[in-house]
C-alpha positions as CSV (number, residue, x, y, z in Angstrom):
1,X,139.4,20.1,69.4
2,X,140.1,17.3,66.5
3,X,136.3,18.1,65.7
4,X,137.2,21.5,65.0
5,X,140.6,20.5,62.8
6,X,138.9,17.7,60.8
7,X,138.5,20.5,57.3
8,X,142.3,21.9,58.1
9,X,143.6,18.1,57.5
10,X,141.3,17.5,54.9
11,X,142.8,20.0,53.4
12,X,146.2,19.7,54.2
13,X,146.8,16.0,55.0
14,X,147.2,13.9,51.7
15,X,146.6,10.5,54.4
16,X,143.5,12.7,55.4
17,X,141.1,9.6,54.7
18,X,142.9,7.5,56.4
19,X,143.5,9.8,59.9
20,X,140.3,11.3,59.6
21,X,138.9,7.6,59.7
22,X,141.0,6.8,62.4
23,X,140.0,9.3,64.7
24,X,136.5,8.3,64.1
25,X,137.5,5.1,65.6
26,X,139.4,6.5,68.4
27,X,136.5,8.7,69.0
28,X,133.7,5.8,69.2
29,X,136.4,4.0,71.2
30,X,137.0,6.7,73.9
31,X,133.0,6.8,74.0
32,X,132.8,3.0,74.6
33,X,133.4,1.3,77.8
34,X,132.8,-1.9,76.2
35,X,135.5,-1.4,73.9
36,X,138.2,-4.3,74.4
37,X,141.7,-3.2,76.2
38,X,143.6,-4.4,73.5
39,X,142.0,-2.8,70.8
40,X,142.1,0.4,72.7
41,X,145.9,0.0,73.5
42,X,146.1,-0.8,69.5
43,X,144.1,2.6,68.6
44,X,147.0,4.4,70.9
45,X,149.8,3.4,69.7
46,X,148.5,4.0,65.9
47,X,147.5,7.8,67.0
48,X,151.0,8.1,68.4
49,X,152.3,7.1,65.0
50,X,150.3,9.6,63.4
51,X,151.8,12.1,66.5
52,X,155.3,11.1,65.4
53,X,155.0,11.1,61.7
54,X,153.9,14.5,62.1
55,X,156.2,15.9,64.2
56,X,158.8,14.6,61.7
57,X,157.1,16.3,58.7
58,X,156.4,19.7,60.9
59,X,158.4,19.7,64.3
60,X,160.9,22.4,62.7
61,X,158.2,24.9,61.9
62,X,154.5,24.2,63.4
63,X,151.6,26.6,63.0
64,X,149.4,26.6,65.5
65,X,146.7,24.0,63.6
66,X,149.7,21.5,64.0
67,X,150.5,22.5,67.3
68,X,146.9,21.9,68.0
69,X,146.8,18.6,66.3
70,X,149.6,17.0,68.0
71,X,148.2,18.2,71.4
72,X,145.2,16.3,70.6
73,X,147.0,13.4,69.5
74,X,148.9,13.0,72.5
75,X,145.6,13.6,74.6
76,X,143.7,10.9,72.8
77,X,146.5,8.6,73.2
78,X,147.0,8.6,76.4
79,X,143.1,8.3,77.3
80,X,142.4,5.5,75.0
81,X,145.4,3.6,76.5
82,X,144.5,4.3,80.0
83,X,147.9,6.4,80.9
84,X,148.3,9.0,83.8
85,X,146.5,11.9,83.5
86,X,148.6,14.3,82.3
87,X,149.0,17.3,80.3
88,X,150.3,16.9,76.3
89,X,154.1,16.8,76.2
90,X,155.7,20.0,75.9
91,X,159.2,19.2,75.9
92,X,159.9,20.4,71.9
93,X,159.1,24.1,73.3
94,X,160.7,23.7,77.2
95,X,164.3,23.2,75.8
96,X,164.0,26.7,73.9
97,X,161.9,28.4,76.4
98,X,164.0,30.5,79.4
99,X,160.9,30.4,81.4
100,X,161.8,26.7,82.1
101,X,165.1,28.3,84.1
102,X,164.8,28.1,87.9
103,X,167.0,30.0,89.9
104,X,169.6,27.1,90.0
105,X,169.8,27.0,86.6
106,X,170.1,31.2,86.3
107,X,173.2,30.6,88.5
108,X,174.9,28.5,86.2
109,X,174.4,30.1,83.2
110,X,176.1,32.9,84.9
111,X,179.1,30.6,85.3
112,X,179.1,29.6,82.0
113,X,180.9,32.7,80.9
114,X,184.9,32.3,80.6
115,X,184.9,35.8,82.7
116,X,183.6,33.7,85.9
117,X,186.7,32.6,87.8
118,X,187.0,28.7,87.6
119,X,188.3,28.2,91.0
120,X,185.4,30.0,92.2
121,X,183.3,27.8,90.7
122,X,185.2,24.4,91.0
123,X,184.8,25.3,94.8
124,X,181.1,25.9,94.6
125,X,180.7,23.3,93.2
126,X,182.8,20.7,95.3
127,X,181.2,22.4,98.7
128,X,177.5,21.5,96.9
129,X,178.9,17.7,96.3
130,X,180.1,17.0,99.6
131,X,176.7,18.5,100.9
132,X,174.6,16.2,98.8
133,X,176.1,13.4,98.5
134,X,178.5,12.5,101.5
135,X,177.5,9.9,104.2
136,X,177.7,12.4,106.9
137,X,176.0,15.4,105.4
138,X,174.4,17.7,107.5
139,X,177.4,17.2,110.0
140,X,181.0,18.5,109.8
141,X,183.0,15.8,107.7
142,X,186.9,15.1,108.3
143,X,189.1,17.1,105.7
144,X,190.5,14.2,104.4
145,X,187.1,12.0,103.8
146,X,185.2,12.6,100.0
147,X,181.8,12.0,98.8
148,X,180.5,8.7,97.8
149,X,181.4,7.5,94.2
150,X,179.4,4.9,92.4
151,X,181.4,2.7,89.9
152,X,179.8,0.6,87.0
153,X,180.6,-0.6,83.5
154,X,178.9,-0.7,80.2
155,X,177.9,-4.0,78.8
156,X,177.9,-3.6,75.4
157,X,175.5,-6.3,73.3
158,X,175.2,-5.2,69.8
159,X,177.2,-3.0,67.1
160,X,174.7,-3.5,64.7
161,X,173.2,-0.7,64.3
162,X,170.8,1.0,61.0
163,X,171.9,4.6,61.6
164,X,174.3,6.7,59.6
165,X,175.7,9.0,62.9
166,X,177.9,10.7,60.9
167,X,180.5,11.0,64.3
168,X,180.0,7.4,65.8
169,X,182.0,4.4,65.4
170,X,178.7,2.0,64.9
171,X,177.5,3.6,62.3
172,X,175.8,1.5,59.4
173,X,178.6,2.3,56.4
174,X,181.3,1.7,59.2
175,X,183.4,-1.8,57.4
176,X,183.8,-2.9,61.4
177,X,183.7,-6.5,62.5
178,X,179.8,-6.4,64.4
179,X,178.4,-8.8,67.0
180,X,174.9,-8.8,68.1
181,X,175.2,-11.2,71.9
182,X,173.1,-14.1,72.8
183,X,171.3,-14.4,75.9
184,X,174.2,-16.6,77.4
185,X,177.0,-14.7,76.1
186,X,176.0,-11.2,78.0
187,X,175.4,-13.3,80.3
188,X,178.8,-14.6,80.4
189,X,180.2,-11.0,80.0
190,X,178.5,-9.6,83.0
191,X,180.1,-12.6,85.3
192,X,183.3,-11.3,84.4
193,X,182.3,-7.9,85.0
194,X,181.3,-9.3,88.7
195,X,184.6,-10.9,89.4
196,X,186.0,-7.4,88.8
197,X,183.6,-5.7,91.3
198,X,181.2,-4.6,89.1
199,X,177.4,-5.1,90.4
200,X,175.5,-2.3,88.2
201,X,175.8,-2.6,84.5
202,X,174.6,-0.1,81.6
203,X,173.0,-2.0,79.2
204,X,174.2,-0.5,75.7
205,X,173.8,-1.0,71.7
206,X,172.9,-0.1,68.4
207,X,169.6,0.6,66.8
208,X,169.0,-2.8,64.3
209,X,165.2,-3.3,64.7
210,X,165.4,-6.8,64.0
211,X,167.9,-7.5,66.0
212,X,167.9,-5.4,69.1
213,X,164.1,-5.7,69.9
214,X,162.1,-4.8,73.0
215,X,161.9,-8.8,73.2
216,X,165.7,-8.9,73.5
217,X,166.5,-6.3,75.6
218,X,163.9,-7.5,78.2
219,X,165.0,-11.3,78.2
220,X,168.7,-9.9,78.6
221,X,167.8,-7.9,81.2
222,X,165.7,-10.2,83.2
223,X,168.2,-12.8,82.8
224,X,171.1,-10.3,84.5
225,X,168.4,-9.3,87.3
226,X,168.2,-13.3,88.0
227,X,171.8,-13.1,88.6
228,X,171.7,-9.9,90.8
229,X,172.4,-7.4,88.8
230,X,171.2,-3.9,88.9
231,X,170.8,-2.6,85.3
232,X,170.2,0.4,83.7
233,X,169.9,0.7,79.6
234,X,171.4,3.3,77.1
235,X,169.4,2.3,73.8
236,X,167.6,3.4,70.7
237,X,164.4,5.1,71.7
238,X,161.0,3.1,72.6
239,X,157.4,3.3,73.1
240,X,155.9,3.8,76.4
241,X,155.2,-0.1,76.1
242,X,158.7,-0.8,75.9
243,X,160.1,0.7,78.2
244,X,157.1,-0.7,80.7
245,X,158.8,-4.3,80.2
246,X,162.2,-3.0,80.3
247,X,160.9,-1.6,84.2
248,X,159.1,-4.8,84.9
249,X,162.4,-6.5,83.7
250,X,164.5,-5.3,86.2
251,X,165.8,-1.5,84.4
252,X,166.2,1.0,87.1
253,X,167.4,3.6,84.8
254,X,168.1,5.0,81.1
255,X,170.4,7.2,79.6
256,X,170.0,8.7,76.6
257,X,171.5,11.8,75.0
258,X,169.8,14.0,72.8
259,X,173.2,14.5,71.3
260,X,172.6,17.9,70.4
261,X,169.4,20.4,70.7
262,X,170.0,22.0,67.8
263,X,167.4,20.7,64.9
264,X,169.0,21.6,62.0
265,X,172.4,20.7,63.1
266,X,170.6,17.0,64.5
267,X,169.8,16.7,61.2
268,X,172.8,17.4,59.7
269,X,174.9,15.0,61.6
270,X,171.8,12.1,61.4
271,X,171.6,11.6,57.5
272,X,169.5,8.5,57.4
273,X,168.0,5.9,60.1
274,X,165.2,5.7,62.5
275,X,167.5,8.4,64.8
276,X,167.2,10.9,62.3
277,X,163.9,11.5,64.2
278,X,164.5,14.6,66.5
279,X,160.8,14.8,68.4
280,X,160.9,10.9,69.0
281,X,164.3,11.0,70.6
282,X,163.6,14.0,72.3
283,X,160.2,12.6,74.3
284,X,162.1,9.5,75.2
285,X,162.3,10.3,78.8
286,X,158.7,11.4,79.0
287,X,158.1,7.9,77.3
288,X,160.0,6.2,80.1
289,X,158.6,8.1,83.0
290,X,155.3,7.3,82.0
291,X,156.4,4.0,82.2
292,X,157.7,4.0,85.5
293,X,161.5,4.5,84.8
294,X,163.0,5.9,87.9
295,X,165.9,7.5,86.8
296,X,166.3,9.4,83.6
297,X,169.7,10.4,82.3
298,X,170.3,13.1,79.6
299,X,173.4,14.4,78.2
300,X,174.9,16.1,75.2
301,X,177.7,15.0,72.6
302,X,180.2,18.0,73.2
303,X,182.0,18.8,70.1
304,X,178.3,18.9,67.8
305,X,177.1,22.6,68.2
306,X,177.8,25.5,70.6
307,X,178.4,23.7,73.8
308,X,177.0,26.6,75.7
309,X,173.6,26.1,74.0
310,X,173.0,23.2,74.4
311,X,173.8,23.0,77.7
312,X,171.1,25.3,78.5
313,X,168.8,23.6,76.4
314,X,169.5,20.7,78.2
315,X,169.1,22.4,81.7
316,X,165.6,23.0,80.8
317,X,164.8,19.7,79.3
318,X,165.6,18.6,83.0
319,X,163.5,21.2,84.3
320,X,160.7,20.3,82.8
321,X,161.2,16.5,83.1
322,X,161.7,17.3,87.2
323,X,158.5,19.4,87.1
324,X,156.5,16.7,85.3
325,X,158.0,13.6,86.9
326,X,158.9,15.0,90.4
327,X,159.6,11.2,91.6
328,X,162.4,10.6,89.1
329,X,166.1,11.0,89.6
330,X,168.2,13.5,87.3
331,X,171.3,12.2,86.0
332,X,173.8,14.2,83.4
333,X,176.4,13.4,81.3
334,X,178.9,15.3,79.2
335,X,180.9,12.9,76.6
336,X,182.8,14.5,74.3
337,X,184.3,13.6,70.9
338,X,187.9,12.6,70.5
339,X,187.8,10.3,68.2
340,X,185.2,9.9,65.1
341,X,184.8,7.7,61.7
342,X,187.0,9.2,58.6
343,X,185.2,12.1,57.0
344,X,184.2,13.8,60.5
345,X,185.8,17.0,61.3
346,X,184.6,17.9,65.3
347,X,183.3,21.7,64.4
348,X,183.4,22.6,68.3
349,X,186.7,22.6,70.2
350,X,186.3,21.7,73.8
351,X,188.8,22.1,76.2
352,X,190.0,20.6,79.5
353,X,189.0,23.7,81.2
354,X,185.6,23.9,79.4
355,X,184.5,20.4,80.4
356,X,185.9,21.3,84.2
357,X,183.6,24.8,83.7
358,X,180.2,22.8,82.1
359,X,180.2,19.6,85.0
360,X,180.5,22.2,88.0
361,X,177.8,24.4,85.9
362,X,175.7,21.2,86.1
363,X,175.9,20.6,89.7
364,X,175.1,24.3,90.4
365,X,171.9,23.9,88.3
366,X,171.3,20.3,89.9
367,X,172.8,20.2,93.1
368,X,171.5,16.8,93.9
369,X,171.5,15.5,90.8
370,X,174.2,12.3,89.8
371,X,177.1,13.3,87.8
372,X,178.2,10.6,85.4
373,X,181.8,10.5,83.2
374,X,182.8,7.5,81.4
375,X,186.4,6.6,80.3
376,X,186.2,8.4,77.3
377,X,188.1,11.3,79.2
378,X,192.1,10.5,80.5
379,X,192.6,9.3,84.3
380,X,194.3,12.9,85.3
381,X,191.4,15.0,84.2
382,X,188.8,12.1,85.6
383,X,190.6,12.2,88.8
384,X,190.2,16.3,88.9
385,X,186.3,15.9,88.2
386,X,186.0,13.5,90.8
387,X,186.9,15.5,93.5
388,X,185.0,18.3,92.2
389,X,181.4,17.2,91.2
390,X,181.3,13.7,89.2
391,X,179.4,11.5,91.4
392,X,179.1,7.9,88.8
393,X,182.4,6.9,87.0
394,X,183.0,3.5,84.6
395,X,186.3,1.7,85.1
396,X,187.6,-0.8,83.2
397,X,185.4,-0.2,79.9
398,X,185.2,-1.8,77.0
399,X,183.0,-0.4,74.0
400,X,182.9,-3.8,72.0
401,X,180.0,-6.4,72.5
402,X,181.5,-8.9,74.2
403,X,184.7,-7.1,74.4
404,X,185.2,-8.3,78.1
405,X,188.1,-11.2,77.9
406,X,188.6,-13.2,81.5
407,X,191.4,-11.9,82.3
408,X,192.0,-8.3,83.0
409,X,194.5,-8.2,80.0
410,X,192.5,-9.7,77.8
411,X,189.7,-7.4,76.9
412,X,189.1,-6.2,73.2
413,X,190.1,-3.1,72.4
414,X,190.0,-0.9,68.5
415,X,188.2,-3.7,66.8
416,X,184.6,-3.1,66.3
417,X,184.3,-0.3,69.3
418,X,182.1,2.6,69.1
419,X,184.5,5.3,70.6
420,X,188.1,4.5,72.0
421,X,188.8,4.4,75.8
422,X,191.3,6.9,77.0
423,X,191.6,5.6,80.6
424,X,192.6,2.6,80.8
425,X,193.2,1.6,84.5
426,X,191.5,-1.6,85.6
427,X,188.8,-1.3,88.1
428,X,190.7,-2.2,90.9
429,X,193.0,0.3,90.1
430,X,190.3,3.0,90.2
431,X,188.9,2.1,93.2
432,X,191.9,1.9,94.7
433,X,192.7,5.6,94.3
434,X,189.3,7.0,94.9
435,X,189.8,5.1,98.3
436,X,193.2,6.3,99.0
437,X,191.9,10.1,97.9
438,X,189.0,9.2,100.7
439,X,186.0,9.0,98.5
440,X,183.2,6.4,99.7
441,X,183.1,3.8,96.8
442,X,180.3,1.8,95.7
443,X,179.5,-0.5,93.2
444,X,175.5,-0.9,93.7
445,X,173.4,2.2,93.2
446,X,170.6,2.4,95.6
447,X,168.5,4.9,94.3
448,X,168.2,7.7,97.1
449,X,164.9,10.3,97.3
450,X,167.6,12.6,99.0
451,X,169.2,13.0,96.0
452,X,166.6,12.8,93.4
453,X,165.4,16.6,92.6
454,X,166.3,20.2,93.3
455,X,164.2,21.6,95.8
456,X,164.1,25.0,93.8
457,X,161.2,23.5,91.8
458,X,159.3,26.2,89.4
459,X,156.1,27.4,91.5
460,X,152.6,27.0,89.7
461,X,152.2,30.5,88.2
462,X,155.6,30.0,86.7
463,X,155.2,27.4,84.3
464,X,154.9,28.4,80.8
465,X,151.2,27.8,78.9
């Protein structure tokens, strides 16, 4: 196929020397089994530069020679770096393609509409989370007991971030005091996370290239899993070979929000900074299934475009990922904004009622997959959620690196954060009403095959070409 392109980038390419040169090597190297593994896995990773760089230049409007070319790209790649065989990612055309839309997912976009009576589908959806995700499912639980509710907190370890998000609080014009955590010091901030309760952490900060590398984040993380942690990371995108020591490290899981589906509005809101790259943030949780991530969290910014959109969008992105990746657990969350640097006006209003609509939309579309809603949202309307559908809450957060003080009282709060905390409860606290309301509370996530996929997967003769 790259044979057959090689006059179309001559033509069209002004690096065509250089690619065109470059596939010769990748060629003779795919036809070589003497060829050294290193020099192979060196040949990948610059063909998946080339993929990226194109994508960037094209991903808004591809005719089919580029669509072609990045196919073969990806197929090259991942044969000269010895990867699972499968097909090239198709994940820029699933989001916009309602062939991606199992049944599940049909259902809730029916729901969707203001016309469908909320209490209706708040009931739906509670009757789906106590199915799924009560101890005694499949039996007929007492009234008074809930399903099981996973707590964790964020550990924040860098605000330094390159990006210009025009709506976040890290963002690189932002005059904030920043802090960028040694080794030690997260180390020190997860202890007092664990004399709090907390035994799974989210591993979170900004995108500083020379700060926060794959290095970093790996020693951080193995140095938590020495301690007993269970991790899981919410981080600038990586390569497949990132994210491979991240898993080897101890990561169970990564969340990552697309923040909106929306290309031209993404672009609009991510001026400058590696994240103004769409494609490369959207394949992130290929990237990190290939690499053996077991769970893959996605999620929107609500408040960006036409909520409603992109929560379809985002529907199918999971489709696809569950179709591809049928081992992985699907987990969702919907922050939205409150809060945002000077300047930013939020174009799209959402209401307490919408957010109560969208999370029971998700868990009819996903009935087994984990809910997740962070402190960003008040304690009365997290309380409502959780009996609904929310299955993984934070308590206690703090969105400051090393904004965890030793005392309960004592934690960091406005100075430096990346978004403000409207629910303020310690941990205990939390725990303490879930308990009394007759949830099942947890504070280690044991990753359950019961509750990783939908069963309505998309038969064979269903998936798009």
């Amino acid at each position: 196929m790259v044979k057959d392109l090689a006059d179309w980038i001559a033509a069209t390419d002004e690096h065509a020397a250089h690619h065109l040169a470059l596939l010769t090597r990748a060629e003779a190297a795919r036809q070589s089994a003497a060829e050294p593994p290193v020099e192979r896995a060196e040949l990948a990773q610059k063909i998946d530069r080339w993929r990226y760089q194109h994508l960037n230049e094209h991903g808004g409007a591809m005719a089919p020679q580029n669509e072609a070319l990045v196919d073969a790209l990806d197929a090259i790649a991942r044969q000269l770096a010895g990867r699972i065989d499968l097909a090239p990612r198709q994940t820029r055309h699933a989001v916009h393609d309602d062939r991606w839309e199992t049944a599940s997912i049909r259902d809730a976009r029916a729901t969707l509409d203001p016309s469908y009576p909320l209490d209706t589908l708040m009931q739906r959806a509670a009757a789906l989370t106590q199915q799924y995700f009560s101890s005694s499912r499949g039996q007929a639980p007492a009234s008074a007991v809930r399903h099981r509710m996973f707590l964790y907190a964020p550990l924040y370890v860098s605000s330094d971030c390159v990006n210009y998000c025009l709506y976040c609080g890290f963002r690189y014009p932002q005059d904030i005091p920043r802090r960028h955590l040694t080794v030690t010091e997260s180390l020190e901030q997860a202890r007092i996370l664990r004399r709090r309760g907390f035994e799974h952490l989210l591993i979170v900060g900004g995108e500083f290239p020379s700060h926060t590398t794959p290095a970093y984040y790996a020693e951080t993380a193995r140095a938590l899993a020495a301690e007993g942690f269970e991790l899981s990371m919410e981080i600038a995108p990586q390569t497949i070979e990132a994210y491979g020591q991240f898993v080897e490290a101890g990561i169970c899981g990564l969340t990552l929000y697309q923040e909106t589906y929306d290309r031209a509005l993404y672009a609009k809101y991510h001026t400058r900074g590696p994240k103004a790259s769409y494609d490369w943030r959207l394949e992130s949780h290929d990237r990190a299934a290939e690499a053996g991530m077991p769970r893959l969290g996605l999620g929107i910014l609500l408040g960006l475009a036409d909520p409603r959109t992109d929560l379809v969008a985002m529907l199918r992105h999971a489709a696809y990922l569950a179709d591809r990746f049928p081992n992985c657990t699907l987990a969702f969350s919907l922050p939205r904004i409150h809060e945002a640097p000077e300047g930013f006006q939020t174009p799209f209003a959402v209401s307490d009622e919408d957010l109560i609509r969208f999370y029971s939309a998700l868990r009819i579309a996903f009935p087994q997959a984990v809910l997740v809603l962070s402190t960003r949202e008040q304690a009365e309307l997290r309380n409502t959620l959780a009996k609904i559908c929310v299955t993984q809450m934070s308590a206690g957060s703090s969105t400051v690196p090393g904004g965890y003080g030793p005392e309960d009282d004592s934690d960091a709060a406005g100075a430096g954060e990346q978004f403000p905390v409207s629910d303020h409860r310690a941990p205990a606290e939390v725990a303490a009403w879930l308990e009394q309301e007759g949830f099942e509370v947890g504070w280690r996530h044991v990753l359950d095959p019961g509750q990783s996929i939908p069963t309505d997967r998309m038969p064979d003769r269903g998936r798009p070409n």
